[in-house]
Phi, psi and omega in degrees: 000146188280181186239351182272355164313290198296305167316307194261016164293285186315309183268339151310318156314277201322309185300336177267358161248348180276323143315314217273330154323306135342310191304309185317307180273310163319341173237000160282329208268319139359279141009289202289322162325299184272028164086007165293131189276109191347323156256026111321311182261017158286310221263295203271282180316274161002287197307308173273339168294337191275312155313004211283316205269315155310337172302297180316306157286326156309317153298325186266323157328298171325303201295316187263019157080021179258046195297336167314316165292321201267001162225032131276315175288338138328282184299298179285003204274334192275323163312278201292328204273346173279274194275351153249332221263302184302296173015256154318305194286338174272341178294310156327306156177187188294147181268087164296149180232154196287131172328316203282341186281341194260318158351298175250304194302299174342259190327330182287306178303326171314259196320343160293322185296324199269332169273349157278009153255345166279311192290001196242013197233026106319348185077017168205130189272105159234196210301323169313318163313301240261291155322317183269341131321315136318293168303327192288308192314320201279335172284299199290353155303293162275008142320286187330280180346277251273354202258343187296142165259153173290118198282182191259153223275327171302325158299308154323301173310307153319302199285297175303319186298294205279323192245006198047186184300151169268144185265022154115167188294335183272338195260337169294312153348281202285357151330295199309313206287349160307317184281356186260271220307327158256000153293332186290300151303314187285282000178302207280294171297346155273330154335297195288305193289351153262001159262336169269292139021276185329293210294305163326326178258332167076088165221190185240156181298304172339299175307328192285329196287317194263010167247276191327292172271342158324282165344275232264308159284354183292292184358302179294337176290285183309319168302327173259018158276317186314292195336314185273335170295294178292350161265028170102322248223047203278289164346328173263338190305311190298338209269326190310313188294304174321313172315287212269359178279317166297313165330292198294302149007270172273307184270348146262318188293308173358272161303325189282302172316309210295330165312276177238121168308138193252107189312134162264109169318119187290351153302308176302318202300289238266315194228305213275287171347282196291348168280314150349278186325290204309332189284302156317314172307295185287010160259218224349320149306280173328289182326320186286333199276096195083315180076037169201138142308066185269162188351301194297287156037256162308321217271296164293332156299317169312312201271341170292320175302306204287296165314298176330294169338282204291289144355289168332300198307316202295000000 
């Protein structure tokens, strides 16, 4: 394998998560400048930005005739944020969950799965799909909203403490335009550097999408789930995963169909999908049941993945 692949695989990663962090904050704090309320910009900026870097990469995969990456990197991205990212974090200790999540997100993430699999099982994401999918993000936004209360001044507080004070409309400015500039590089060089990785090892891109680069846009999810377990902060890691699995769903396979129709590969259609589906089910089960993740649990969510994972390979 060259190794200068894999280096520039690495700094692909870096750029794409230090952009999408750059976006996040440049434009949230941007946001907040204009009198937009935090949780609103939980709910939109946030939200898409920490998605930024699976988008990125699923447009620029598509675009260059690579769609086995770009909806391998959906499907496992969804995959690991399930069976590694809950994973870990339950191993680590019990999850509890919000009423309102399994009440509205949950079911809503049930129904995004099923319906990324009905448009799919023609073997092509096109536009029409594609469009419709891009509209459900646009319904669970304002859902979201609309369902948001004026938040309480400990929020505000929050809100500040995590992006800090604003640092005027030109230096959040020039965050934003950083952080769109090394997702767009980071984007172009992982691309590139995984499709050559696949052809080195001879293995198919699909597998590089769904482990390698999955994984490696996963990154941001996971770190701020370990992150919220060991501070305590336990309440947000499923929703925090739960969010972005709908996110990956709608707002990225979306858009990226909606650009270029995308071929579905029938292994994915046939084993990786339906695992998806099943996994998704059975979190939504587990969850309801006591409303916490525990250890054995998580410890099966893991071991379900590792098996998927293992499968994938063969």
């Amino acid at each position: 394998m060259n190794l200068l692949q894999i280096a520039l695989a690495v700094v692909g990663f870096i750029l794409l998560v230090g952009g999408a962090e750059a976006l996040v904050r440049g434009g949230a704090r941007l946001a907040r400048h204009l009198g937009i309320s935090p949780v609103v910009i939980g709910l939109t900026v946030v939200a898409i930005g920490t998605s930024a870097p699976e988008l990125v990469v699923s447009l620029n995969a598509a675009a260059r005739g690579r769609p086995d990456l770009a909806m391998g990197n959906v499907v496992g991205s969804n995959l690991a944020n399930i069976g590694l990212i809950l994973g870990i974090s339950g191993l680590l200790r019990p999850l509890p969950v919000a009423l309102r999540l399994l009440r509205m997100e949950m079911p809503a993430l049930v129904a995004a799965t099923l319906v990324f699999v009905a448009v799919s099982l023609d073997h092509t994401l096109g536009r029409a799909n594609g469009a419709l999918l891009t509209l459900g993000v646009v319904l669970l936004i304002l859902m979201n909203l609309r369902g948001a209360r004026r938040e309480e001044p400990e929020v505000v507080e929050e809100f500040d403490t995590a992006f800090g004070e604003h640092d005027g409309v030109l230096r959040d400015a020039v965050w934003v335009a950083v952080g769109l500039v090394a997702l767009a590089v980071g984007g172009n060089l992982l691309v590139n550097a995984a499709t050559a990785i696949a052809r080195s090892l001879g293995v198919s891109e699909l597998l590089i999408g769904l482990t390698l680069v999955a994984v490696g846009t996963s990154l941001p999810e996971l770190a701020t789930a370990v992150v919220a377990v060991l501070r305590d902060e336990v309440d947000i890691a499923v929703g925090n995963v739960v969010g972005s699995n709908l996110f990956n769903l709608l707002a990225v396979a979306g858009p990226t169909a909606l650009i270029t129709p995308i071929p579905v590969n029938s292994r994915l259609l046939h084993l990786q999908l339906p695992i998806l589906v099943g996994l998704t089910v059975v979190l939504w089960v587990v969850l309801r049941t006591g409303r916490t993740l525990q250890r054995w649990e998580a410890a099966c969510l893991l071991a379900a993945y590792t098996v998927t994972m293992v499968i994938s390979a063969g």
